[in-house]
C-alpha positions, 0 to 999 in steps of 0.5 A: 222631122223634116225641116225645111232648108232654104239652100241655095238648090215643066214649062212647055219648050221654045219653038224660036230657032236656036240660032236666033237665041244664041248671042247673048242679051247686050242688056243688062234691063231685066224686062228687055231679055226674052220671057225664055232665059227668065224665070217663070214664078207662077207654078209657085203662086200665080201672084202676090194674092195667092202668096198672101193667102199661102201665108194666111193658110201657114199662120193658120196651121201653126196654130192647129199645130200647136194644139197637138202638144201633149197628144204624142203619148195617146199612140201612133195615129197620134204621132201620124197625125203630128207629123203629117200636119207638120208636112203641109206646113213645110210645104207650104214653107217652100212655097212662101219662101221660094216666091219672094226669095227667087225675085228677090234675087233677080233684083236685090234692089226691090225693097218691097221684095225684099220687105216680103221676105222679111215677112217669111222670116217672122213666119218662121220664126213664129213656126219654130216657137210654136213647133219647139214642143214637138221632139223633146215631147216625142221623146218622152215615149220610150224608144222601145214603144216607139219602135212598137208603134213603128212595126205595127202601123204601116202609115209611120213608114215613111217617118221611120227614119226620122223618127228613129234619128230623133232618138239617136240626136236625144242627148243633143235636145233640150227639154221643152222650155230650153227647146222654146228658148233657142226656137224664139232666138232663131229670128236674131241668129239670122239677123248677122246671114241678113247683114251680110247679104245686104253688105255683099249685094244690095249696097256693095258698089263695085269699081270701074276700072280701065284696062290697058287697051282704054276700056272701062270695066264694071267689076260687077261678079260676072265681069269680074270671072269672065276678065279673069278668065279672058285677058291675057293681060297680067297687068289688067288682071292684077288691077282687076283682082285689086279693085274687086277683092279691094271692094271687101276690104273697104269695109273689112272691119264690118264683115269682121263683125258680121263673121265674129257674130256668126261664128259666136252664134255656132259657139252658143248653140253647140255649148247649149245643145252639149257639143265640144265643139262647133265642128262636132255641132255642125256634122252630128244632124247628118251622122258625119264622124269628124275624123272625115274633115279632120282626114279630109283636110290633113290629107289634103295638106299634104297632097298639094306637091301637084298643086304647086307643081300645077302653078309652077307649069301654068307659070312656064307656060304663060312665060309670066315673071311672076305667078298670082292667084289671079293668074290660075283663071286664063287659059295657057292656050287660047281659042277663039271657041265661045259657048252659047247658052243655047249650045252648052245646054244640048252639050251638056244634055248630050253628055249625060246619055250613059244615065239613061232615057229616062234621065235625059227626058227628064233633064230635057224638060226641066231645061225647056223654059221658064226653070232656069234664069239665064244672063246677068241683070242689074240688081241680079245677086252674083253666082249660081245656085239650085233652088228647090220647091217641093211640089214644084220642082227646081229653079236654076240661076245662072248668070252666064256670059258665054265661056267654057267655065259657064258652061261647066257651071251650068252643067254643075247647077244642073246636076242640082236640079236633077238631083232635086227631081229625082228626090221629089219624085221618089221620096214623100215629103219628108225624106225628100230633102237630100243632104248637103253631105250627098248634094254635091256628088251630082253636080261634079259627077254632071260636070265630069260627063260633060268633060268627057264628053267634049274630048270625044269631040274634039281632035285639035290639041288645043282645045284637047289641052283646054278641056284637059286644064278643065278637069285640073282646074275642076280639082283645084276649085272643087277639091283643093280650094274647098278644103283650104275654105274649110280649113280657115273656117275651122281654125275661125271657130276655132278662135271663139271656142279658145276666147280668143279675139276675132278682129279683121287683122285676126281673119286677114292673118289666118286667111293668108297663113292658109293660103302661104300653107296650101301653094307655098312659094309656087304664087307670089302672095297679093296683100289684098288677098287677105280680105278674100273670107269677106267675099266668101258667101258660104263662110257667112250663110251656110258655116261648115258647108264647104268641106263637102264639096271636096268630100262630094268631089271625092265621091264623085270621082269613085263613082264616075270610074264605076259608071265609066269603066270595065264590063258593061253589066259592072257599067250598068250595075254603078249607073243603077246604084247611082240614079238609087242615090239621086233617088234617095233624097234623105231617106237615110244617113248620108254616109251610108247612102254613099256606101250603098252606092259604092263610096266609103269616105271613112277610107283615107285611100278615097281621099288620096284619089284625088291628089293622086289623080291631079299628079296623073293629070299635071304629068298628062298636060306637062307631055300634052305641052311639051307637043305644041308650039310656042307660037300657039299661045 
């Protein structure tokens, strides 16, 4: 069945002149930025009465549903009738979701938000009671019948899939009563995620800090990356990555008890559901055969000469003693080039043209006003994400501030949300939901046109050796970084699978183990980097997600150079197989919907891409380097 997934993943356009919306807002009052950089909730509910009647209506349908057990065996209307009820209640999901989590998120502070909320999640954990019946009562019917219904009644053909997952996932389904038992739990297993978001945003307050020209400095995550990515003063970034990273480790020993709690959370429910191992819990929903991580991440391990060799060359260019991971953010070269939102918007618009008209109609109205909540405020969570809401559409947070690195984020989230429309376009409701396994794949490809599309642009060697660092950083970040998460995540489930304690000095030690084993002596190692799996959001909410970063980059990658390169009819052939992926949403296993697009990630040389293409990039900037002045810096 369907299950709804509360990831992180059209308005009429703005007729003010471009040129009056290019700075950004010196605001941080949410109220004082203009109506067009924020979020317009009311295709969602038009307010908070017609929220509450979305949650009578749901409280209603459960208990309609509920009196369907015991009426699957009667034949397939009866199993039409199940499911399509099952339907309305997950859109409903997204909708009594959505509205109070998007404004929960634009000001965390908001208790009676945030009370809301907590609403849905007694909801939902009401719903996943009274709906714990429903698979281990389908899977009574014998799978030949069942296969008999599906052939003989047209209106099941949109469940086929499903369906026929819900078999092959038999061995992992409990019977009725255990089925209930882990249904009721699923309120407190996510009470450790909620501690967790609570800690790391409504009551974190992060340090002031002042520079070395005098000035003073909120650490607040967006203040944070952009000081990273702009001072050319080592001592200030040093101070600054102290005091920020240093924010987690105040309170260390209670992010270690929240990640103990989450990390023996996946260790019951892989040996309830009669995994080996959280690893194997984790990829069976999607059909991922382990030896995809396992390659995945041994490959990368030994793949990152190029990494170190990138550090090193980052190091000789910055003519800095010493190199710290908090010197892999600033430019080696510098330009006075910022991005306003307004202008990355139409570059990345642009870039997209070889996916076609349509896409890019698409993409222009979905960015038009009211879908995507622009600039940073007080009490707004850090970072940015694709939120979907079926029958809706996309809702894309940002919290940009004007720099290249913005602007490829925005590029990356959008990506998201084209995906997402192209889903809920194509797909019935419940194979509208794309996997994470495939998610990432749009947005790394968005930000690879986009890069491309800047060098065209473009003669000046600086900015050519900039955007070039783009795509090396892009490997680094998306690829590298998001092996080495996943790899200290496994090895973390890894401790509670051997019984072995989980305590802050266990996660500092194995944390720094990665990092020593990943850039080796190429960075000189910071003790306050230890507590960086404090401030990894994914680690906590959404485990074993990481990992596909990487293998989506990889994806990605494979597909660009199809879309990009040789003939044109070969050109047109990717592009069409691509937009038939982004169209798919969750119509079938994510492995195969890769292959039918033309990636195979059970092939090691994949992978090997990826390390192979960061040493031809890293060898392209050590020549592009070698021809521009020093004085250039």
């Amino acid at each position: 069945m369907h299950t709804f997934v509360a990831g992180a993943v059209c308005a009429a356009a703005v007729s003010m002149a471009a040129s009056a919306m290019a700075a950004k807002p010196t605001t941080r009052v949410r109220a004082e930025i203009p109506a067009q950089y924020r979020w317009d909730f009311s295709p969602i509910y038009a307010d908070w009465e017609a929220w509450e009647a979305g949650m009578r209506e749901m409280d209603q349908r459960i208990d309609a549903f509920v009196k369907l057990q015991g009426t699957l065996k009667n034949g397939p209307e009866a199993v039409l009738a199940a499911y399509q009820a099952y339907d309305e209640i997950g859109k409903l999901q997204y909708r009594i979701y959505r509205y109070p989590q998007l404004q929960r998120d634009t000001d965390t502070r908001d208790q009676n938000v945030s009370g809301r909320f907590q609403r849905v999640g007694a909801m939902f954990a009401k719903f996943d009671a009274a709906s714990a019946w429903f698979t281990p009562e389908l899977l009574t019917v014998p799978e030949a019948t069942m296969h008999e219904w599906l052939d003989k009644t047209p209106a099941l053909a949109p469940y086929r899939f499903p369906i026929l997952e819900a078999f092959r996932r038999q061995a992992h389904v409990l019977d009725e009563k255990g089925e209930r038992l882990l249904a009721l739990a699923s309120r407190s297993n996510r009470a450790s995620n909620e501690t967790y978001s609570e800690l790391s945003t409504s009551d974190i307050k992060f340090p002031t800090i002042r520079l070395s020209d005098g000035k003073e400095v909120t650490l607040t995550p967006g203040n944070y990356s952009a000081l990273l990515s702009e001072s050319s003063v080592q001592a200030d970034r040093a101070a600054a990555a102290a005091a920020h990273v240093g924010t987690y480790g105040q309170t260390a020993h209670t992010y270690a008890a929240i990640y103990n709690g989450i990390l023996q959370r996946d260790w019951f429910l892989a040996r309830a559901r009669n995994f080996p191992t959280t690893l194997d819990a984790a990829l069976d929903e999607n059909a991922i055969p382990r030896q995809v991580v396992e390659t995945l991440i041994d490959v990368a391990r030994k793949g990152t000469s190029p990494l170190q060799r990138y550090a090193r060359l980052r190091q000789r260019l910055l003519g800095l003693p010493s190199y710290h991971l908090y010197d892999q953010f600033v430019p080696v070269f510098r330009s006075d080039k910022t991005w306003p939102y307004e202008e990355a918007r139409q570059q990345a618009i642009a870039s997209v043209a070889p996916l076609g008209k349509e896409y890019v109609q698409r993409y222009q109205k979905f960015v038009s006003g009211g879908r995507v909540d622009v600039y940073e405020n007080e009490g707004k969570r850090s970072g940015a994400y694709n939120a979907g809401v079926y029958g809706v559409g996309p809702y894309l947070l940002m919290n940009y501030n004007d720099t290249r690195d913005a602007m490829f984020t925005f590029a990356h989230e959008a990506g998201h949300a084209m995906h997402t429309v192209l889903s809920y376009e194509h797909q019935p409701f419940v194979t509208a939901d794309y996997t994470i396994f495939v998610a990432e794949v749009a947005s790394t490809t968005n930000e690879r046109f986009l890069l491309e599309h800047l060098l065209k642009q473009t003669t000046d060697p600086k900015e050519r050796f900039l955007l070039l660092q783009e795509a090396v950083d892009a490997i680094v970040g998306t690829f590298y970084t998001q092996v080495l998460f996943a790899d200290f995540e496994l090895r973390a489930h890894q401790l509670v699978e051997r019984d072995e304690p989980v305590t802050t000095e266990a996660l500092n030690q194995l944390y720094a183990q990665v990092l020593k084993e990943y850039w080796g002596d190429a960075i000189t190692a910071d003790d306050f980097y230890k507590y960086t799996w404090a401030r990894i959001p994914h680690f906590f909410n959404t485990p074993y997600y990481v990992y596909q970063y990487a293998t989506c980059f990889a994806s990605s990658a494979k597909l660009f150079k199809s879309m990009t390169q040789g003939p044109k009819a070969e050109r047109d052939a990717a592009v069409k197989r691509y937009l038939t992926l982004l169209s798919s949403g969750g119509n079938d296993q994510p492995m195969k919907q890769l292959q039918k697009a033309g990636v195979d990630l059970t092939q090691r040389q994949t992978v090997q891409a990826v390390v192979d293409q960061l040493d031809e990039l890293v060898t392209r900037m050590e020549a592009e380097a070698a021809k521009l002045q020093p004085a250039a810096k």
